[in-house]
ZASETI-353250 format. One record per residue (C-alpha): x, y, z; residue number from 1; chain; residue in three letters. Coordinates in steps of 0.25 Angstrom, whole numbers. Each point is the difference from the previous one (the first is absolute). Layout:
       X       Y       Z   pos   unit   code
       X       Y       Z   NUM      A    ALA
...
//
This chain:
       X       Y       Z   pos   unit   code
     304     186      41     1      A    UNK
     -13      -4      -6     2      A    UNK
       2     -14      -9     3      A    UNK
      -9      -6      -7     4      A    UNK
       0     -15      -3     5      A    UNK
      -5      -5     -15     6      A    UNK
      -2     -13      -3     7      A    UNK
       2      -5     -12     8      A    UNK
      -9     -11      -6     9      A    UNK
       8     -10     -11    10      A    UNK
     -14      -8      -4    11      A    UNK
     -13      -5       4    12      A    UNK
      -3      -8      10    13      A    UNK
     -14      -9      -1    14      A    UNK
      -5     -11      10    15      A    UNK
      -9      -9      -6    16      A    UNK
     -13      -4       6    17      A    UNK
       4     -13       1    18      A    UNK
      13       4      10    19      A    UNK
     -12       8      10    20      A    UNK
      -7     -13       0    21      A    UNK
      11      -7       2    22      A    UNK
       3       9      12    23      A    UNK
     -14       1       5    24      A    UNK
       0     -16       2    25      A    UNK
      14      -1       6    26      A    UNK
      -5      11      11    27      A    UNK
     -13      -9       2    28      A    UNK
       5     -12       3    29      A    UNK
       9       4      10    30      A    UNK
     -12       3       9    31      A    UNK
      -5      -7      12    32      A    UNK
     -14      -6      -4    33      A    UNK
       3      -1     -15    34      A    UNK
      -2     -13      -6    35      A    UNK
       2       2     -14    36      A    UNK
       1      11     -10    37      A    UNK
     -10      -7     -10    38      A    UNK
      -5      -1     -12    39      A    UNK
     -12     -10      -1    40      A    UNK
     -14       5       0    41      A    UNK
      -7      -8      10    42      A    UNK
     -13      -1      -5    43      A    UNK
       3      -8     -14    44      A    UNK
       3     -13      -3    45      A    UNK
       5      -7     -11    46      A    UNK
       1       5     -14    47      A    UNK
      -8      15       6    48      A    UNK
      12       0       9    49      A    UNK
      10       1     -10    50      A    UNK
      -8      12      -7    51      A    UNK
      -3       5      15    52      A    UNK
      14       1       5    53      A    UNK
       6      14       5    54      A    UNK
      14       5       2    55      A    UNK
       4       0      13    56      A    UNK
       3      15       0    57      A    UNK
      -5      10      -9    58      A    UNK
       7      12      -1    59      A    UNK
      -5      15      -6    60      A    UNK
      10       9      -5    61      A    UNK
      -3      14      -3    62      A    UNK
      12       8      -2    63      A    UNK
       8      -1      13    64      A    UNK
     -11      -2       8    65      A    UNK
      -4     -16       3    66      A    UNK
     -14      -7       5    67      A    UNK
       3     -13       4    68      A    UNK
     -11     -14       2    69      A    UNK
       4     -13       6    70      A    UNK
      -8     -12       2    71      A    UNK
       4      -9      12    72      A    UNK
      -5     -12       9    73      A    UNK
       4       2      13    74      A    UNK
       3     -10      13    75      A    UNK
     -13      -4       8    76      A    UNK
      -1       8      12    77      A    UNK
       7      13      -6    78      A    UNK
      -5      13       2    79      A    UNK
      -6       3     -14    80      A    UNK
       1      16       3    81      A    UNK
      12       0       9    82      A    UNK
       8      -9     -12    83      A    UNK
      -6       9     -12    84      A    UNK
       5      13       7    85      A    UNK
      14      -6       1    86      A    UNK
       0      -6     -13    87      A    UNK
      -3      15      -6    88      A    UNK
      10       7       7    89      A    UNK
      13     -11      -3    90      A    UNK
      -6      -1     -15    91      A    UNK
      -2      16       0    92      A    UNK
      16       3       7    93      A    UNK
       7     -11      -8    94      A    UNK
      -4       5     -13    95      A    UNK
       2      14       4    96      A    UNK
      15      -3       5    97      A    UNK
       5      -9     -10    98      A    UNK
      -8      10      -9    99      A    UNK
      -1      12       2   100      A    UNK
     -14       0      -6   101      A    UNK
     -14       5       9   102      A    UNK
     -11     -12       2   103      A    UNK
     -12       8       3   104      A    UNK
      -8     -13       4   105      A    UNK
       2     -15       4   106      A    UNK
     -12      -7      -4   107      A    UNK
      -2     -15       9   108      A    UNK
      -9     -11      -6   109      A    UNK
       0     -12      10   110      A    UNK
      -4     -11      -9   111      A    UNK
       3     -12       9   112      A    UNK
       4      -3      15   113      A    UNK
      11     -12       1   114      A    UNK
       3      -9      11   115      A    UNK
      13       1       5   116      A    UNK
      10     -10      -3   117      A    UNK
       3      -6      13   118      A    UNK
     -16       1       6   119      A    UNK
      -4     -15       2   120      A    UNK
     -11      -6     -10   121      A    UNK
     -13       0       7   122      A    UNK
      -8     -13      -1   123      A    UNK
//
């Protein structure tokens, strides 16, 4: 016996753009080398800064189809590719799976490198 199986749809359901960014920067953080998910423009100061400053993740929707930019400063001494590439597969399958939507792309701007917290100061 050949059954087939029909789902029915009661409404609509829409993620914002906001929510993927708000995935995207969750799934940065958590890996090794990131320092911060960040939304500063580094080279402004003062009052151009403020005019200057970026979103930390931009997000491009196109039907059910996402491209995706973040800016970050990473630690000293990370591999800026090897941190990148890991970055763009973690933002890419944690939108995908709490999604269900397809990022085409994940588009790195390092913008900064950080020291890590526990380094000691140099003198």
């Amino acid at each position: 016996m050949n059954e087939n199986v029909t789902r029915e749809t009661v409404g609509n359901l829409k993620i914002s753009e906001d929510v993927l960014a708000t995935i995207a920067q969750f799934a940065a953080q958590e890996v090794e080398g990131v320092a911060a998910v960040t939304t500063e423009n580094k080279n402004f100061s003062g009052l151009l800064a403020k005019a200057a400053k970026q979103h930390p993740v931009h997000i491009e929707l196109n039907g059910d189809i996402a491209t995706v930019e973040l800016f970050l400063d990473l630690y000293q001494g990370a591999s800026i590719p090897d941190v990148s590439l890991a970055v763009q597969n973690g933002v890419k399958s944690a939108i995908q799976n709490m999604t269900g939507i397809t990022v085409s792309k994940v588009d790195i701007v390092v913008q900064g490198i950080a020291q890590p917290a526990d380094a000691a100061p140099q003198s």
